[in-house]
N, C-alpha and C positions, 0 to 999 in steps of 0.2 A: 809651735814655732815662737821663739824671741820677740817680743815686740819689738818695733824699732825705735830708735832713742835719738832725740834731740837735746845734744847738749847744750843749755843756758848762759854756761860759761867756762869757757877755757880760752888760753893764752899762746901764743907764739912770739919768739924770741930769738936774736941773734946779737947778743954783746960783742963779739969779733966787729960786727961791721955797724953797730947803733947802737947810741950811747944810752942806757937806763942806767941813773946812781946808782941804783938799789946792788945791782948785779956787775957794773962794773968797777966801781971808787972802793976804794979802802978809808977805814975797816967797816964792814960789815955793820949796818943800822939792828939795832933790836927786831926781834924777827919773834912772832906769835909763836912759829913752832920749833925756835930754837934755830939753832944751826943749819942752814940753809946753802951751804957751798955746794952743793948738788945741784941749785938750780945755776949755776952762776955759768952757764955753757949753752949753746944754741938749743932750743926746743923747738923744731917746725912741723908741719903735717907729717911726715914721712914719720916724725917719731913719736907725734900725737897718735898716728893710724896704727903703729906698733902697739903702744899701749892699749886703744880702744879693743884690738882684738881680742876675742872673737865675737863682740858685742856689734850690733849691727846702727852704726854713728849715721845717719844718713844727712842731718844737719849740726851746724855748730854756729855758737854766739860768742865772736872773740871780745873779749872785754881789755880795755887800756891794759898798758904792761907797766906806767911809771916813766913812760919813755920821758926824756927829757922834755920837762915842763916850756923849757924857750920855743919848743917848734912840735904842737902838737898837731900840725900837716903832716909831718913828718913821717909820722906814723900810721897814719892813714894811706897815706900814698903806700908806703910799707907795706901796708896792708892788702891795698888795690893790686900791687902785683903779686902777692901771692895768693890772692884769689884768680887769677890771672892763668898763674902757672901749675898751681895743686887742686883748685876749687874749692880748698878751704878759705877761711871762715868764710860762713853762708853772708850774716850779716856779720857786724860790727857795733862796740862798745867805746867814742872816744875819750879823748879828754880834754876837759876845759877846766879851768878855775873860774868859779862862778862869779868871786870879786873884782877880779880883773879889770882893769879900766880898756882893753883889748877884747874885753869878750864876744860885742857883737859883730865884731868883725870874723871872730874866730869859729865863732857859730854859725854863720851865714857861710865860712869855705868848708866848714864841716859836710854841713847839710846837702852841700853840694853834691856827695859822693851818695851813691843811688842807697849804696848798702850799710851807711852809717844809722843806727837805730834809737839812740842816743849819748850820754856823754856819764863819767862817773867823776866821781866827786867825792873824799872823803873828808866832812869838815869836821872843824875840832869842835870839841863842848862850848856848846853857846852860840855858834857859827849863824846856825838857820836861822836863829831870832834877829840876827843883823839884817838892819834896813837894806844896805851897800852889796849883801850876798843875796838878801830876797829879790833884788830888784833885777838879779844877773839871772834869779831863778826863773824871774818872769818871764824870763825870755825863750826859754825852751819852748814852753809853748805856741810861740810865733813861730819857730819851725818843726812843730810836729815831734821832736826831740822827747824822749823819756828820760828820766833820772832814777842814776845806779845810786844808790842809796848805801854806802859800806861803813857801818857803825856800829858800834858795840851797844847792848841792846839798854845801858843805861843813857841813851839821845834819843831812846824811839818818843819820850814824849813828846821830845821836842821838834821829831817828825811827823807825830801825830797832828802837830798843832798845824805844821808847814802843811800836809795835806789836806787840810778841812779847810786851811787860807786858800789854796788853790785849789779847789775842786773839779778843773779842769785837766791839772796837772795827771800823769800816770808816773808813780816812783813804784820803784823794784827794789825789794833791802834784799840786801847779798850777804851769802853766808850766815843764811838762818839768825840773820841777830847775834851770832858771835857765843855762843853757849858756852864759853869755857868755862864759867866757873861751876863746877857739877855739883856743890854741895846743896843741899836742901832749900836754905836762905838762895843760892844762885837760881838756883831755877826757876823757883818763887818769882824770884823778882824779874828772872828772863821773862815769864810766860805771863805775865801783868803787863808786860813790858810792849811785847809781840801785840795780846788783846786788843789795848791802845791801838798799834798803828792798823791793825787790823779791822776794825770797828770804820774806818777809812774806805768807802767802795772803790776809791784810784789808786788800791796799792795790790802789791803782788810780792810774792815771797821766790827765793831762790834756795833750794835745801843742799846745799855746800859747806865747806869751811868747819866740819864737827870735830877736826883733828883735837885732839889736846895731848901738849907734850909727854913726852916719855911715854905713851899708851898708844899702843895700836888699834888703828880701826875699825871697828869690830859691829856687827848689827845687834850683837846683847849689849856693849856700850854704849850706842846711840839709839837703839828702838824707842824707848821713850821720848827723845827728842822730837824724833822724826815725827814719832807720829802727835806730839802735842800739837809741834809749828803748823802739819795739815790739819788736823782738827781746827787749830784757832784762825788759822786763813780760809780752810775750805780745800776743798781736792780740785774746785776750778781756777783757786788763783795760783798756786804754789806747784814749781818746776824743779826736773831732774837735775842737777848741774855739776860737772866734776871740780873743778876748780883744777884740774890740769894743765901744768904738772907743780902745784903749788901740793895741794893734796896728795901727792905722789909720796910727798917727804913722810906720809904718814900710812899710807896702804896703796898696796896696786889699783890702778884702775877695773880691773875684773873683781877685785873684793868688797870694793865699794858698788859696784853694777847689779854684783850678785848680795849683796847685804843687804840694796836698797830695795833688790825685790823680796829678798826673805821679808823687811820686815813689811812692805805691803800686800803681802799675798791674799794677805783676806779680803784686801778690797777686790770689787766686781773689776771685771778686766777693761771697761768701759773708764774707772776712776784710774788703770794705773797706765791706759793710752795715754789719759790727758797730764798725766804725771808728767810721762815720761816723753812725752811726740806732743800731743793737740796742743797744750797750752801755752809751749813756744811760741808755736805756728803761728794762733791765735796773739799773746802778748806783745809778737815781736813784729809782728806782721810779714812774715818770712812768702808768702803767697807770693809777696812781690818780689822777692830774690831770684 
């Protein structure tokens, strides 16, 4: 029997009626995997649950969509009722800009919502060393808040540093540290890169995001990956996550499901629960959902 799978992160989405630039404004922002007019149309459970099948989804962690940065209630509330009406997403991923001179206010109506788990943030090169952004960091902490961590994996030192300053803190880097560049010097320097934040006991890895343009997703193009990022994190910190329907643009959801277990087959079925189901539960604190 299937193990069951908790998904770490995926999205839900209705540009008809909420505005995200990404997907609604012309033209089109540079986009990691190219051409993206696929996603630019509603995505909700009904058609997240299509894709899951015949994969047995029993939780999900919806992560920020981009929605528009002026009203990031907005989206939450969004959110509250289609947990409401579908029972998807279990918890929730928001958003905050952590420089903000609004931010504690923003954090404090986040928090409010039973099922918000924490907030992402993708800063630019150099961001985290700011006094003005560390000091919006600190504040997660006051409410129990984690930090999505989404950067390419030449910041992780400078996430490393941010998680040993806060050692209270719990950050989750999304999308495996961003592996695109596959060539020999890339990986090198991804997997020094990953060491670093991982050498960090308040961090946690999310294994998503391995698309690279124009090549299909495949578990002989990514096995290596996969199984570095777990080795260097561990099989207790590091989670299943589709990145759906972003990764959609690059393989079905059943060939990345079924990819991710070819390549961990060897691990004990004890390591590929916590892969795929414990370690959510655990990281996200889903017990209380």
């Amino acid at each position: 029997m299937e193990l069951p799978i908790v998904d770490a992160h995926q999205h839900f989405w209705d540009p008809r009626i909420n505005y995200h630039p990404w997907l609604c404004d012309q033209p089109p922002i540079p986009f990691r995997y190219g051409d993206y007019s696929a996603l630019r149309r509603p995505y909700l459970p009904a058609d997240y649950l299509a894709d899951a099948r015949p994969h047995q989804v029993v939780k999900t962690v919806y992560v920020e969509t981009e929605w528009d940065p002026r009203d990031p209630m907005g989206e939450m509330q969004y959110v509250e009722k289609l947990r409401g009406e579908t029972g998807l997403p279990t918890v929730a991923v928001a958003q905050a800009r952590l420089e903000r001179a609004d931010l504690g206010p923003t954090l404090a109506s986040l928090a409010q919502f039973e099922f918000v788990r924490g907030i992402r943030h993708k800063p630019r090169p150099g961001q985290m060393a700011d006094a003005r952004w560390r000091s919006g960091f600190a504040r997660l902490c006051e409410h129990g808040l984690r930090f999505e961590l989404q950067a390419p994996w030449t910041q992780l030192e400078e996430a490393a540093q941010l998680a040993r300053d806060f050692p209270a803190a719990r950050i989750i880097l999304n999308h495996t540290g961003l592996p695109a560049e596959r060539s020999a010097e890339g990986i090198e320097g991804w997997k020094k890169a990953l060491q670093a934040l991982a050498a960090c006991p308040n961090t946690a890895l999310k294994v998503s995001g391995l698309g690279v343009p124009g090549r299909p997703w495949t578990a002989q193009a990514n096995r290596a990956i996969v199984l570095a990022a777990i080795e260097i994190f561990g099989i207790e910190r590091s989670m299943f996550a589709s990145n759906f329907p972003v990764d959609g643009l690059c393989a079905s959801f059943d060939a990345i499901v079924t990819g991710m277990r070819d390549i961990l087959g060897d691990l004990p079925a004890a390591g590929q629960r916590a892969f795929f189901h414990d370690n959510a539960i655990r990281i996200y604190a889903m017990e209380r959902a």
